[in-house]
VOKOLSE-382378 format. One record per residue (C-alpha): residue in three letters; z negated, y negated, x negated. Coordinates in steps of 0.001 Angstrom, whole numbers, padded with zeros to 6 digits, always signed. Example, Ala and Ser with C-alpha at 12.3 -4.5 7.8 and 13.67 -1.06 7.14 Angstrom:
<votis>
ala-007800+004500-012300/ser-007140+001060-013670/
</votis>
This chain:
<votis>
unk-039686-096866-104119/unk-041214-094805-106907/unk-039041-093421-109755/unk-039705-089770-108021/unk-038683-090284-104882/unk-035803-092912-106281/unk-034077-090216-108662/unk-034406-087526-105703/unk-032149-089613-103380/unk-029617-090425-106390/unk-029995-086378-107247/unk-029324-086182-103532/unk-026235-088336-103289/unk-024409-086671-106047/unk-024429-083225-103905/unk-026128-083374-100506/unk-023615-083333-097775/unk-023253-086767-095691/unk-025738-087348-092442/unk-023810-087554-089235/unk-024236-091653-089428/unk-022927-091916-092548/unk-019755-089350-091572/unk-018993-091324-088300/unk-019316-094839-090021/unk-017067-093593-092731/unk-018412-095543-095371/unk-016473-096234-098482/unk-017260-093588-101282/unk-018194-094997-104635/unk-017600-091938-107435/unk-019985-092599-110302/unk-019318-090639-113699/unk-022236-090704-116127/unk-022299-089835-120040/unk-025547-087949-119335/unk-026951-085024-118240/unk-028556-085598-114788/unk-030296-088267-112761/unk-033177-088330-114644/unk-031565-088690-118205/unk-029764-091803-117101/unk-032388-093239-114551/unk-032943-096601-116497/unk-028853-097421-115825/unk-028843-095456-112625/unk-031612-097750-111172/unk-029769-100863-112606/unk-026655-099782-110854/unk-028173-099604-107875/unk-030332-103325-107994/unk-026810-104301-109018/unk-024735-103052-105624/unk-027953-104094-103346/unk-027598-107600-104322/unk-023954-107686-103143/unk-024945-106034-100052/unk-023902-102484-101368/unk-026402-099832-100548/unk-026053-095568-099969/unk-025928-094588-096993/unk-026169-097990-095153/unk-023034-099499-096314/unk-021860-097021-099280/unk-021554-093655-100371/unk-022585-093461-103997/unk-020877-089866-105130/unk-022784-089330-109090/unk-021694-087246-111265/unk-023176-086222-114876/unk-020946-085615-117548/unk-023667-084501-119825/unk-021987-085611-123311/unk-018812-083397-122471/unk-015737-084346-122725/unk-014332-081995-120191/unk-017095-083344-118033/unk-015289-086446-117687/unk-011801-084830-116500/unk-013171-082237-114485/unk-015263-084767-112470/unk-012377-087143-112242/unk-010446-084288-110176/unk-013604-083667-107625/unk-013640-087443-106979/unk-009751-087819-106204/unk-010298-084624-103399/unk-013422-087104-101834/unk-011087-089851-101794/unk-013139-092321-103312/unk-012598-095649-102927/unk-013220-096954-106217/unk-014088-094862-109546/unk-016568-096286-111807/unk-017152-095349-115400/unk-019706-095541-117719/unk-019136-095848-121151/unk-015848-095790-122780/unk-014782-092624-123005/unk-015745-092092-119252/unk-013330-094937-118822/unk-010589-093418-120906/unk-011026-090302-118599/unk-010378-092237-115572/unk-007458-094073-116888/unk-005766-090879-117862/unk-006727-089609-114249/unk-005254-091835-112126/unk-002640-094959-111973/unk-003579-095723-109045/unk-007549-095731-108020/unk-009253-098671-108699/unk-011498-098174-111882/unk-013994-100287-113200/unk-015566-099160-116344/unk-018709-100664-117567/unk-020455-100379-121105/unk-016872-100234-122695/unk-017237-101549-126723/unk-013335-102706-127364/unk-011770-102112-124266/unk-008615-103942-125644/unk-008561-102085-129034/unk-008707-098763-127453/unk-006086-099662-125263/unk-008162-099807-121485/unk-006492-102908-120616/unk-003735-104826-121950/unk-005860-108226-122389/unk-009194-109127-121185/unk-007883-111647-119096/unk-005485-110146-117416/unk-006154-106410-117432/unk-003173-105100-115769/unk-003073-101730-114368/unk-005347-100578-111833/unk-008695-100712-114115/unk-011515-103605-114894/unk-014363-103833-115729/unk-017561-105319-118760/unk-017115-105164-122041/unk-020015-104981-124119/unk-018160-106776-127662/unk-020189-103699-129584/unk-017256-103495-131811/unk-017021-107062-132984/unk-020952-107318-133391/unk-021470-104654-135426/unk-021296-106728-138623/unk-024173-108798-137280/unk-025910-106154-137274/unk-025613-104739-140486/unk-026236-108684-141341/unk-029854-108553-139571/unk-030616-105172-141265/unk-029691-106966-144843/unk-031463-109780-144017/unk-034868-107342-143209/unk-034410-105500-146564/unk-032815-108359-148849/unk-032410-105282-151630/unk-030005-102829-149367/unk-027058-102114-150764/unk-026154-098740-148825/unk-026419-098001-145124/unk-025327-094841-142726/unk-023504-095334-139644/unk-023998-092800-137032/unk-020775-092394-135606/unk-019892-089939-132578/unk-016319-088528-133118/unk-015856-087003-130320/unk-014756-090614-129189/unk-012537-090218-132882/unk-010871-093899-131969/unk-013836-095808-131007/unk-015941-094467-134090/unk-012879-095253-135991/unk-013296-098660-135291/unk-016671-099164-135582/unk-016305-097920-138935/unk-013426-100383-139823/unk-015764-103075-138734/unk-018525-101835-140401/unk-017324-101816-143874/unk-015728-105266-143486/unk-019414-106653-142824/unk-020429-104554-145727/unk-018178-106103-147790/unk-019055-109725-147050/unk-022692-108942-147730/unk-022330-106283-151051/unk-023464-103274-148720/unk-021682-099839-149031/unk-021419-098784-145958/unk-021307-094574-145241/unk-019875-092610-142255/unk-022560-090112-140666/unk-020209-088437-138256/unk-022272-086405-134896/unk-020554-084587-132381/unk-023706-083457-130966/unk-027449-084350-130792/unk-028325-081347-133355/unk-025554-082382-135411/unk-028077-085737-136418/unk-030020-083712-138138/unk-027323-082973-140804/unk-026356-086378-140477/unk-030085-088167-141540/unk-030177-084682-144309/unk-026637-086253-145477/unk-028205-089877-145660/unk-030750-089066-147514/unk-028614-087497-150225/unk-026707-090460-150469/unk-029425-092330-150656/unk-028866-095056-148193/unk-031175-098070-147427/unk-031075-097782-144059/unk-028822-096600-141022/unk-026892-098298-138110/unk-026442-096578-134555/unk-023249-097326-132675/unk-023357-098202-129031/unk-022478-094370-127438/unk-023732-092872-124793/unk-024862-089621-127451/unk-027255-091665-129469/unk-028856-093562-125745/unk-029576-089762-125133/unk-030210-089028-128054/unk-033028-092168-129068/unk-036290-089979-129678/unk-034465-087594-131632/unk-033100-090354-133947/unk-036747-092409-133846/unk-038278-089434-134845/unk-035897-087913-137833/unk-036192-091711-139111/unk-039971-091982-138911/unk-040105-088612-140657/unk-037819-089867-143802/unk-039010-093432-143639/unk-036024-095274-142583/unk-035257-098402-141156/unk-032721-097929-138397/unk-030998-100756-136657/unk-029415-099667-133182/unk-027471-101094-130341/unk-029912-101417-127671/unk-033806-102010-126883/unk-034007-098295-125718/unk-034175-096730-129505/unk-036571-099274-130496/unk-038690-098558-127707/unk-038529-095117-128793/unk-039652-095909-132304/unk-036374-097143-134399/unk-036899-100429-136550/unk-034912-102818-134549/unk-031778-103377-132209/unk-029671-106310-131582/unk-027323-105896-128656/unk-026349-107274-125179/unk-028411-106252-122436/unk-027199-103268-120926/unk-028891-102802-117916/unk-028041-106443-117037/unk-023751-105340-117936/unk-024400-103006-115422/unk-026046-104795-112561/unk-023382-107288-112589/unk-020961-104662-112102/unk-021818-104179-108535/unk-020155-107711-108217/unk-016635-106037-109509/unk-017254-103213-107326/unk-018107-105470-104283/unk-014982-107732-104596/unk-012217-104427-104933/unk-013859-102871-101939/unk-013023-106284-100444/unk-009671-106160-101291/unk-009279-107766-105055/unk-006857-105759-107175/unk-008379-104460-110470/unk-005777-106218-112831/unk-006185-109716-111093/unk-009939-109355-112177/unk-010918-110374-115851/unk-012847-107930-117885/unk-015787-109742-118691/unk-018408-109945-121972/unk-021739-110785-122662/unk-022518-114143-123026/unk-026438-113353-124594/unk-027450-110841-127341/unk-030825-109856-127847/unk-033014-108686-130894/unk-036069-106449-131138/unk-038107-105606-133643/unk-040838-102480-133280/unk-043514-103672-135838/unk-045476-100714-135586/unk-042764-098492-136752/unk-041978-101622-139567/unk-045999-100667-141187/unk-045169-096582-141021/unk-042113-097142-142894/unk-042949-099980-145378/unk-040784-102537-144007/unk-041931-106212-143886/unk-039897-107815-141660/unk-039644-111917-142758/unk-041209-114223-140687/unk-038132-115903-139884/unk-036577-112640-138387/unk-040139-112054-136103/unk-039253-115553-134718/unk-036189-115034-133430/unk-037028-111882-131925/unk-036977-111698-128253/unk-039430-109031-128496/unk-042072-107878-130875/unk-043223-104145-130227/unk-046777-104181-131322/
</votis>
């Protein structure tokens, strides 16, 4: 199917009304609640979604509903959607991104939920444990909390001289940035790196934020896994190339779009496999008897193209553990 015709019949499932098959078969409704702002914005995870559901036999209009919805970086977004999905009577809610998942949990006690692309779903209090959740929510962590210090370690190990570095933090998720900025500075202490909040609430707002870096003169800035700076990626590859700064991010996307490197879990992969969760609750698994689970690989890119604009001569050693070099 080509991406056109594949985001029209996503586009299509968030709103079109059901064809008479799908009515009389009265196939189990999936509500989907996305951090962006349409189908097109979030096609890369929208398409991995939907590889992940086919390969457990879950498909729209064949054997599932699929009911999308697009936040777009709101947070009333999230509860306002939440309501419309509890009047379809969906069978199983599914949330993307932690504060989605939040949303949901404050929404209902009793829907199953399974969040995906959570970074400390204990910490922030989505589950009581990861191996027994408890409640009615599951889901995949992606550990972006606890790896944020390797990070920051990969970034020092690029520029052996760095002794500052930003974080780009979104606070309209105040706990989760909270954290990530606890985490932070306890990998900057370890390796002798002040590390600087660069709080966002919105994608103009990282314009202040890089105008802020630069007065504090930082060596170099760390993105947070959020759903804001995935949207977000040219706008951040494109105030760093301006200034000159090496940027280390969360996922292959903003290196793709012209940051310095990422080092992350696969998130497209987190989100395939979460058609398995959704298959086994439609089959009757309760939420809390499933265990949240975590990445088992993390990945590193380096863009070496954007490394020659900026300056940055990335060691040997760091090329060869890359699992991609961006010419």
């Amino acid at each position: 199917m080509k991406r056109r015709e594949f985001l029209a019949s996503l586009a299509g499932a968030a709103s079109a009304p059901f064809g008479a098959a799908a009515q009389q078969r009265k196939l189990p409704r999936i509500g989907v609640l996305w951090p962006g702002a349409s189908a097109d914005a979030e096609h890369i995870r929208l398409e991995a979604l939907r590889e992940g559901l086919k390969a457990v036999g879950l498909v729209h209009g064949e054997t599932i509903v699929l009911e999308n919805r697009f936040a777009k970086q709101q947070p009333d977004g999230f509860r306002r959607h939440y309501e419309e999905f509890a009047s379809l009577n969906v069978a199983v809610l599914v949330a993307i991104t932690q504060p989605a998942a939040r949303a949901a949990q404050r929404a209902t006690k009793t829907l199953p939920i399974v969040f995906l692309l959570a970074p400390d779903p204990v910490g922030t209090g989505l589950v009581d444990n990861l191996a027994m959740p408890g409640g009615n929510i599951t889901g995949l962590s992606t550990m972006a909390v606890e790896y944020i210090g390797k990070r920051l370690e990969i970034l020092k190990e690029a520029i052996p001289t760095l002794e500052s570095v930003g974080i780009l933090l979104n606070v309209q998720d105040a706990e989760t940035a909270m954290r990530y900025s606890a985490a932070a500075r306890a990998g900057g202490e370890v390796l002798g790196v002040t590390v600087i909040p660069l709080e966002v609430r919105s994608g103009p707002d990282l314009n202040d934020a890089i105008s802020r870096s630069l007065r504090e003169r930082v060596q170099g800035i760390m993105t947070t896994q959020d759903g804001l700076f995935f949207a977000e990626r040219r706008r951040i590859a494109g105030l760093a190339l301006a200034h000159r700064i090496p940027v280390v991010a969360a996922t292959r996307d903003l290196v793709e779009s012209g940051v310095l490197m990422a080092y992350g879990p696969n998130l497209p992969a987190i989100i395939r496999r979460g058609g398995l969760l959704i298959s086994k609750i439609l089959s009757g698994s309760r939420p809390r008897d499933l265990p949240v689970e975590q990445p088992t690989k993390f990945e590193l890119f380096v863009n070496q193209t954007t490394a020659h604009i900026i300056g940055v001569e990335v060691p040997p050693t760091l090329l060869a553990r890359a699992d991609e070099v961006i010419e």
